[in-house]
N, C-alpha and C positions, 0 to 999 in steps of 0.2 A: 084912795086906791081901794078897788074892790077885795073881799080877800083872795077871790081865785085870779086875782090879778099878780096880788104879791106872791102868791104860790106857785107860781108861774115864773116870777122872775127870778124867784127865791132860789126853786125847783133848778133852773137852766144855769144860774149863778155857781152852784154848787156841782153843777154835775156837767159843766163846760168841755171838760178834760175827754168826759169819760163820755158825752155825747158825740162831741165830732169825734170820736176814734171809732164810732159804732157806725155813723151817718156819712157811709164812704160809696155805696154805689145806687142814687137815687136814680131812680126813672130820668132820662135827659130832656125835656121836650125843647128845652134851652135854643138851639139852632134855628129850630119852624121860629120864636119866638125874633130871638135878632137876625131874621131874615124879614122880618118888617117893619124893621125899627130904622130910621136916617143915620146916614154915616154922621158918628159923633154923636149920635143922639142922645139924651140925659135918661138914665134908670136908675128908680128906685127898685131898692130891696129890699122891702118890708119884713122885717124878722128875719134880719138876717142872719140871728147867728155869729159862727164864728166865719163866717167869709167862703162855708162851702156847701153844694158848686157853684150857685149865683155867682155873689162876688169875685170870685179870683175868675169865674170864665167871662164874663162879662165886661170886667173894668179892663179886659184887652185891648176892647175896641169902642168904649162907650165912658161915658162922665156916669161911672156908678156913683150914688149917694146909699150907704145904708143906714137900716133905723133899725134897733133891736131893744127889746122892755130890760135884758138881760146886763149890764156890766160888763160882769165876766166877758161874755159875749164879744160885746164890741169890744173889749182890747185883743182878744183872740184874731178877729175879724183885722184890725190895725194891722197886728202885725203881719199877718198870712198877707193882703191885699192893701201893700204900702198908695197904690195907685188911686185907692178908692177912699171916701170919705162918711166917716161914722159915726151916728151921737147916739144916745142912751134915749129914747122914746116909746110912744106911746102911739100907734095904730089908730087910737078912735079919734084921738086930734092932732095930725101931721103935722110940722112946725115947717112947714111950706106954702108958697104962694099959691094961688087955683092956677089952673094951668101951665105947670113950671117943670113935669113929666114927658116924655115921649114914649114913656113905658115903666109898668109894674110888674115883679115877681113876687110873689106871697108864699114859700113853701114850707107847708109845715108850722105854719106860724097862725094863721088867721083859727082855727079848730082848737087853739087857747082860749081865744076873744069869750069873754061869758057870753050867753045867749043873747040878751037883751041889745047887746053892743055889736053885733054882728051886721044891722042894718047900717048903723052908722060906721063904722068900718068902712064898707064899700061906698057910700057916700064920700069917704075921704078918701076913697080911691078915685072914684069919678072928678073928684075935685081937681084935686091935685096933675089929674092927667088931659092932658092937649086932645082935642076932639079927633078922634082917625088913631088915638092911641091904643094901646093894647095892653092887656091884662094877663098874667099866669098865674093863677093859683092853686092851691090846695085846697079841695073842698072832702067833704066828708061821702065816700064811698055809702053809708047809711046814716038815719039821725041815730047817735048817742051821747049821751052826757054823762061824765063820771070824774072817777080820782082812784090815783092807784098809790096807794102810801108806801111803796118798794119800788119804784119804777126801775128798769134794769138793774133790776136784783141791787139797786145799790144805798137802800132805807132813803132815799129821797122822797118826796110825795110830789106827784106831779097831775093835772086838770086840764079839761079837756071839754070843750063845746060843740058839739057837730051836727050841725042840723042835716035834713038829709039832701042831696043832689038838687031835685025837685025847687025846695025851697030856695036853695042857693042860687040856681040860676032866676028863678023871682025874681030875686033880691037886684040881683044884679042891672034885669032890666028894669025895676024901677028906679036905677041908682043909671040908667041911662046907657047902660051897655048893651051890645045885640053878641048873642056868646055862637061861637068859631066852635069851637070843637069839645065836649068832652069823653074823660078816658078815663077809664079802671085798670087800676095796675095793681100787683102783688106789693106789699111796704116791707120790708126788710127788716123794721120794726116791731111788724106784726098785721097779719089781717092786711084788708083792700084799703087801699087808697083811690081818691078823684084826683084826678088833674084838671081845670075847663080855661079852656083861652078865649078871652072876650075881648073886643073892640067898641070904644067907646064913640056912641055913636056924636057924626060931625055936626048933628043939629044941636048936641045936649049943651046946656048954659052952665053955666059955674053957679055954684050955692054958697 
């Protein structure tokens, strides 16, 4: 594990409590999202945290699976979203079959991933997702890279990859997606956020 890997989970581990009580009213794109998704249809939630508001909106009407690098995390995520199903992993190698998705949410989660690993990433997005699927992530409103060793004032130190929009969407259609729509919102957090919804296009192969 890289270190701005384990600083990451270290980071989210320790500061579980005090994250979801700050990360309470995110941009929603959530509805456009399962309104093209099959009834029943399987979603992952890639970084998902503690279960909000992916998880607990989702596993309403869908086979949520979430995946988060964090611990803490997923037992938070358990309890909140008894419906949905949660293990402690790793983004750049899914412990999933290729084609075993109907759809991915990424919020807030992928803009961890160190730089280098961001291509493979969304490779194991594409993978993992059935051809006509669809994507929701968080991409990074501008490229930056950094580490803030007080994150919400609370002595955590937390890291950060963001390439910029531009690149992200590349990335995507070389990983076989054709991208729906993106959008800059205000983050609550701080500073701009990306939102971009991609569909995975029906000719791409599994890798």
């Amino acid at each position: 594990m890289t270190d701005q890997k384990r600083a990451v989970r270290d980071g989210y581990d320790q500061l579980a409590s005090e994250y979801d009580a700050r990360r309470s009213d995110d941009p929603d794109f959530l509805d456009e999202f399962r309104a093209r998704l099959p009834a029943g249809g399987r979603v992952l939630d890639a970084g998902c945290g503690a279960g909000r508001p992916v998880a607990e909106t989702v596993a309403r009407e869908y086979d949520l699976v979430g995946l988060d690098l964090s611990r803490e995390q997923v037992g938070m995520a358990r309890e909140r979203v008894p419906d949905g199903r949660f293990v402690q992993g790793d983004m750049t190698g899914l412990p999933y079959a290729d084609e075993s998705f109907d759809g991915i949410v990424a919020y807030h989660s992928v803009i961890h991933v160190p730089t280098e690993d961001h291509p493979t990433t969304v490779r194991e997005f594409s993978r993992v997702l059935r051809p006509g699927g669809h994507l929701l992530m968080t991409i990074g409103a501008s490229e930056w890279e950094g580490r803030n060793d007080d994150w919400l004032d609370t002595g955590v130190e937390m890291r950060w990859s963001v390439p910029g929009p531009e690149e992200s969407e590349s990335m995507l259609e070389d990983a076989e997606f054709e991208v729906v729509w993106r959008r800059v919102v205000d983050d609550e957090l701080g500073g701009e956020t990306c939102f971009v919804l991609a569909r995975k296009s029906t000719g791409a192969n599994s890798t």
